[in-house]
Structures are given as structure tokens and as C-alpha cells.
N, C-alpha and C positions, 0 to 999 in steps of 0.2 A: 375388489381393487385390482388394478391389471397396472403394470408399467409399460412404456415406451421411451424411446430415449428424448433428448429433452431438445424443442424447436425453441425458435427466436421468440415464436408469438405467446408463449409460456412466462419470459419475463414481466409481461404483465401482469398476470396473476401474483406469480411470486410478491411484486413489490406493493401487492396491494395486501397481503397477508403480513405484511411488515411497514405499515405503515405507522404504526407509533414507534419514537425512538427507543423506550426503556425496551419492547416488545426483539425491534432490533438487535439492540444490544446482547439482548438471549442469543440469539439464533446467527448473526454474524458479524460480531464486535472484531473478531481478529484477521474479517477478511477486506472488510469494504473500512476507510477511514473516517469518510465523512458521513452525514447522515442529511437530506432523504438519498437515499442510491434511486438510479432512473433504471427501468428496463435496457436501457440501453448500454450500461452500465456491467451488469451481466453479462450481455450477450459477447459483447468484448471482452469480455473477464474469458469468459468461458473459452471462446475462441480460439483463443490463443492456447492454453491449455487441452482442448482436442485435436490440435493441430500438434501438438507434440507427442499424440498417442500415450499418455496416460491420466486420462483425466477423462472420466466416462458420468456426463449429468444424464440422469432421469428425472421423467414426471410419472408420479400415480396417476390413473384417470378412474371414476366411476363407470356406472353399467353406462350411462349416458355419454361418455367420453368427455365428461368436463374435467378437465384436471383439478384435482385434490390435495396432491401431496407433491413432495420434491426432495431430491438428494443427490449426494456426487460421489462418487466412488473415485478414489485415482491410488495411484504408485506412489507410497510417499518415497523411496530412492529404486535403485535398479535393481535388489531383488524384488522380484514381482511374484514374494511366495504373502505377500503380507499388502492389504489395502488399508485406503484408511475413508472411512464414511466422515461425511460433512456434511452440513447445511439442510439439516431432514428439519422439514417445514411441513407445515398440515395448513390447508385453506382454515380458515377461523372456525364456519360453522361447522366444520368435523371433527374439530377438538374435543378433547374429554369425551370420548366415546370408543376408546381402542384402537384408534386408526394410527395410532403413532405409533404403538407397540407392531403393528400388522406392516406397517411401511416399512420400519429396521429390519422385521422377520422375511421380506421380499429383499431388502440391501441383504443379509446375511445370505439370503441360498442365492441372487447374482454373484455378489465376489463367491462364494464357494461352486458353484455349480458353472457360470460361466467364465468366470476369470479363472476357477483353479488355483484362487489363494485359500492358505492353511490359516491363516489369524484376519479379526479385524480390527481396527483400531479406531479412536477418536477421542475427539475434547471435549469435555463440559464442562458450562460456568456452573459450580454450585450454587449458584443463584435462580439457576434454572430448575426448580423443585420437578418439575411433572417430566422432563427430558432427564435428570436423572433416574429417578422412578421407572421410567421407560425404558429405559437401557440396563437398570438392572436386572429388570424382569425378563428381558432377552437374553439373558446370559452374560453382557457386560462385568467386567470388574476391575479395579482399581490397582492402575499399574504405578510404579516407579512413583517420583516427587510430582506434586502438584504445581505450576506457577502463579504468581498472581500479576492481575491487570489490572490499570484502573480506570473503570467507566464513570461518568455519572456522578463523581463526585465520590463515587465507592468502590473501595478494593473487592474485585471480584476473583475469586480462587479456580484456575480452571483445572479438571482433574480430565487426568488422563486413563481411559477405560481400553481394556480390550478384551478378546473372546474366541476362544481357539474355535474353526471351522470344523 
């Protein structure tokens, strides 16, 4: 798995990797409101956000350069000794085979190696059994109070992890 940083033509994949809602719901309930989100939809999300120089998307790609994976690193305020990972998505058919764990461990040596942050942070729904699991196997742990949101008709608890660099 190798990264590059993340092109326009990329949102496509992403939104076909989320294309059921509850699937959604896991992976970006707290970012996009409505559901289906368009590629196009992102690429303006994002936009804006690397136009202000803290907000750095990647894509994984395979030996073949297909893209695979995805995630975003940004500043969550202006110390920039601390990032926070978001939106790490795996194409479908390379789920459940390690490649999630292998993507966070490529997010953790960028923000540590290229950015020069000491911690990193992030959200999960407890709902999301396998991305928990995945994050704690990376060194993740459970920071501060939890919130809760409500998706779907169900209170979803989102816990807040992090993991010194």
C-alpha cells in the first residue's frame, strides 16, 4: 500500500465505498448531513479546507495504483503539535483483511514523520465494531467523555481515542 495525496477523480471511489446509508453513517455521520453525498460534494468539502493549509486528504493506492484506501489528517486548532485522523475508509473488497489496521499505521508515521505532530486524535461511533478494533490495535485509547448522536433512529455514542506519536 503506498499513499499520495488525494485528487478530484478519487471522490468517486470514495462514494461508491459508501454507498449504503447505515455503511455511511459509520464512517461520516458527523461530517456530510445528508445522505447520498456526490463526489462532487467532497471535492468542495475538501477544497476549501486545503486552501486553508490544514487539512491534508490522502488516498492509499495498490501495486496497480488503484486506489484502496482514504483518510484526512488536519490541525484541529493552531497548535499544530497534535492532528486529528478522520474519515479512513477501505474500498469494500479489502476489508477484513488488515488493510485498515495498515492504513492508520501509514496515517500515524505521516502526522509523526511528516507533519511533526506528538499525539493523534479521532472519533468513533461505537457502533462501528471493526474501526474500533482497528484503532485499538494501533495504539488508540480512550480519551475524555464520550458524546452521543442520533442516527437511524439510534443513539449512537461517539468515543473519542488518541495515541501519543
Amino acid at each position: 500500500m503506498r499513499l499520495r495525496e488525494f485528487i478530484p477523480a478519487d471522490a468517486e471511489h470514495i462514494v461508491s465505498w459508501i454507498s449504503d446509508e447505515r455503511e455511511f453513517r459509520c464512517w461520516c455521520a458527523d461530517r456530510y448531513e445528508s445522505f447520498p453525498i456526490s463526489a462532487n460534494d467532497i471535492v468542495e468539502q475538501y477544497a476549501e479546507g486545503v486552501k486553508g493549509g490544514s487539512f491534508f486528504p490522502f488516498t492509499a493506492t495498490d501495486e496497480n495504483d488503484s486506489p484502496v484506501g482514504h483518510f484526512i489528517l488536519r490541525y484541529p486548532d493552531e497548535d499544530k503539535s497534535i492532528m486529528r485522523l478522520g474519515f479512513v475508509i477501505l474500498r469494500k473488497s479489502v476489508r477484513g483483511k488488515g488493510m485498515g489496521c495498515e492504513l492508520v499505521s501509514l496515517a500515524k508515521k505521516y502526522a509523526s514523520e511528516v507533519f511533526k505532530a506528538q499525539k493523534l486524535t479521532l472519533g468513533v461511533f461505537e457502533n462501528n465494531t471493526a474501526a474500533l478494533n482497528c484503532y485499538s490495535s494501533a495504539g488508540f485509547t480512550q480519551m475524555g467523555s464520550s458524546g452521543q448522536l442520533p442516527f437511524l433512529g439510534e443513539i449512537w455514542t461517539c468515543i473519542e481515542m488518541e495515541t501519543q506519536l
